[in-house]
C-alpha positions as CSV (number, residue, x, y, z in Angstrom):
1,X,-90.7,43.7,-245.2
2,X,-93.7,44.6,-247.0
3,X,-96.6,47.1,-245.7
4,X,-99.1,43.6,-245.1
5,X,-96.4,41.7,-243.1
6,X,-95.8,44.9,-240.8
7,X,-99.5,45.1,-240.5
8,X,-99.1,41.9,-239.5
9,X,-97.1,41.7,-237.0
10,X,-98.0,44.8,-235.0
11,X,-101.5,43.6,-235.1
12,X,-100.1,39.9,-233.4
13,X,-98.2,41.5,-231.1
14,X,-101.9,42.9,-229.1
15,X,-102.8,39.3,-229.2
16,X,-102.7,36.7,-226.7
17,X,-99.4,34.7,-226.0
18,X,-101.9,31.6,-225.2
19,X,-103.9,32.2,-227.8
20,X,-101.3,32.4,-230.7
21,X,-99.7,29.2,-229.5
22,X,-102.7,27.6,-228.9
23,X,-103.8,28.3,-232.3
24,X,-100.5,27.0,-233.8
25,X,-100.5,24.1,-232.1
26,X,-103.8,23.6,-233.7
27,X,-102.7,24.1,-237.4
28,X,-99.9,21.5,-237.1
29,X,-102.5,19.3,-235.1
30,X,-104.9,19.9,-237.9
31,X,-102.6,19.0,-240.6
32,X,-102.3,15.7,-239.6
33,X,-105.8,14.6,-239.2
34,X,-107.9,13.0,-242.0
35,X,-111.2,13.9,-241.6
36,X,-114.1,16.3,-239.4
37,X,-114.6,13.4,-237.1
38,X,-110.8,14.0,-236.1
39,X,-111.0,17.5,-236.1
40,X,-114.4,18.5,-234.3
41,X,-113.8,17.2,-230.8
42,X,-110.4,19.1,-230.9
43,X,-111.2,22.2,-231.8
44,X,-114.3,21.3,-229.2
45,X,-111.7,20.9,-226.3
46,X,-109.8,24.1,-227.1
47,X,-113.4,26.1,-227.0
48,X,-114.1,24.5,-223.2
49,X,-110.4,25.1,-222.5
50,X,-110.3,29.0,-223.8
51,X,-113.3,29.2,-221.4
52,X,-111.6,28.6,-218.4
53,X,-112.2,30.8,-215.8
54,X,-109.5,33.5,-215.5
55,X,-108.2,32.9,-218.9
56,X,-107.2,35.7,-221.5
57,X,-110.5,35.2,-222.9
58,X,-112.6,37.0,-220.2
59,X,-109.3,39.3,-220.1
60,X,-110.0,40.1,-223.5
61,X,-113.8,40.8,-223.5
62,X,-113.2,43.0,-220.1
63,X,-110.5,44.8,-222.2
64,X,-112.9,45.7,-225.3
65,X,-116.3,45.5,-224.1
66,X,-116.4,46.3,-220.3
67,X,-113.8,48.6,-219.4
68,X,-113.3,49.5,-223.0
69,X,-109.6,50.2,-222.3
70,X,-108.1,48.1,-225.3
71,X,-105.8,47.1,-222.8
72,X,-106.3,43.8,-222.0
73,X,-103.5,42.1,-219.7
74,X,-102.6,38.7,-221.0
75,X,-101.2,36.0,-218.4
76,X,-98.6,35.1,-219.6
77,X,-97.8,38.6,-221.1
78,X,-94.6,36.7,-223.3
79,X,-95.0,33.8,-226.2
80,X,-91.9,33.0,-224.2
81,X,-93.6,32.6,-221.0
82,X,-96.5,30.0,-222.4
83,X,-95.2,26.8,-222.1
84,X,-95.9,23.8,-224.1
85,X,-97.4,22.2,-221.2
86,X,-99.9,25.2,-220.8
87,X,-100.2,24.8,-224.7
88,X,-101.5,20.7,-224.3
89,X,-103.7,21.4,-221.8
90,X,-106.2,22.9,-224.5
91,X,-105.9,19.7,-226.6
92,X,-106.7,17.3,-223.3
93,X,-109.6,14.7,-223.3
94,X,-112.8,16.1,-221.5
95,X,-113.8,12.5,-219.7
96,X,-117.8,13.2,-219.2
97,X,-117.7,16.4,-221.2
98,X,-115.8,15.0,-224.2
99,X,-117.7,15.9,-227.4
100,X,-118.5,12.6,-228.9
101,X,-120.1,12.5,-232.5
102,X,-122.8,10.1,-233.7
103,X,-121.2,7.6,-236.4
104,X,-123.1,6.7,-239.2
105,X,-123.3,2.6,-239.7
106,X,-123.9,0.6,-243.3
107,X,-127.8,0.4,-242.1
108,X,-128.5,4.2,-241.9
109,X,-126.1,5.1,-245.0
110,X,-129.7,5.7,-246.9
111,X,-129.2,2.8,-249.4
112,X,-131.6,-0.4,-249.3
């Protein structure tokens, strides 16, 4: 109940429903992986997800830099309302569009 945690809290409570479970979701993910090579392509599908057409991301920039109203209107409006399905479809596989990082093999480690 300190002055930080209030802070806190009200300032979450502006934020997207998506967004805060999304990002969540990512920390537990997160914890669990062992290296970059894990990490990258997930946090690359939640980018290309978050950039969905219609989602609270362009609601978000319309709020602060277009209409300048602060007020954006998230869809879902609740944490209640996002579901975990919703919440797994930012960590789904791309097919084509997957990021896919180059591996390094014993040749091109740099040692002769």
């Amino acid at each position: 109940n300190n002055e930080f945690s209030k802070e806190t809290l009200k300032t979450l409570r502006t934020m997207s429903p998506t967004s805060l479970k999304v990002t969540l979701e990512a920390l537990k993910r997160g914890k669990t992986m062992n290296s970059l090579t894990e990490e990258i392509p997930m946090e690359f599908r939640m980018s290309q997800a978050f950039m969905r057409p219609g989602s609270d991301f362009y609601r978000g920039i319309r709020a602060v830099l277009v209409d300048k109203d602060h007020n954006p209107q998230w869809k879902p409006t609740t944490l209640e309302e996002v579901t975990q399905d919703m919440v797994n479809s930012y960590f789904e596989q791309l097919g084509e569009h997957e990021l896919v990082l180059p591996t390094s093999s014993p040749s091109s480690s740099g040692t002769s």
